[in-house]
C-alpha positions as CSV (number, residue, x, y, z in Angstrom):
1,X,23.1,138.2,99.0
2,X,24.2,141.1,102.0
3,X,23.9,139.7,104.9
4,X,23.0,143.1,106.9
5,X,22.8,142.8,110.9
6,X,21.9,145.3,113.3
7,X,25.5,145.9,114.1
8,X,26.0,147.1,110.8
9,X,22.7,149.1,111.1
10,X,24.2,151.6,113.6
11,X,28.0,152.0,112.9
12,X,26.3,153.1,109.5
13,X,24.7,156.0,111.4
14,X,28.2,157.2,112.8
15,X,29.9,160.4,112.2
16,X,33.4,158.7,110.8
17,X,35.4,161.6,111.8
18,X,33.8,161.9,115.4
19,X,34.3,158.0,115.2
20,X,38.0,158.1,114.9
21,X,38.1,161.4,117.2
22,X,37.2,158.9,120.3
23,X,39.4,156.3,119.2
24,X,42.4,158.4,119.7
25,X,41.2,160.0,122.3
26,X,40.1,157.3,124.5
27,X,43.2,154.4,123.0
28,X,40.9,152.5,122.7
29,X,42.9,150.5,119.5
30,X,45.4,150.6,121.7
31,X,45.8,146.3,121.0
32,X,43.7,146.2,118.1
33,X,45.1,144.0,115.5
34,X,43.3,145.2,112.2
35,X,40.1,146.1,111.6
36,X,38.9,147.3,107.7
37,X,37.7,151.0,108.0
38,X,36.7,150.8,104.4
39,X,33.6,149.0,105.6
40,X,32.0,151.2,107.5
């Protein structure tokens, strides 16, 4: 069973690459540890 919660819902509706884009743009991984692109 996929346990699907709202969160999930809406980072499913983002643009990946426009995603990323602000990432670098704004740093804001900047003391991010991991996190599992693959998943979004």
């Amino acid at each position: 069973m996929i346990n699907v919660t709202p969160f999930s819902q809406i980072i499913t509706k983002l643009d990946r690459i426009k995603f990323l884009k602000l990432v670098k743009e704004k740093q804001t991984d900047k003391h991010q540890k991991s996190y599992d692109f693959g998943r979004i």
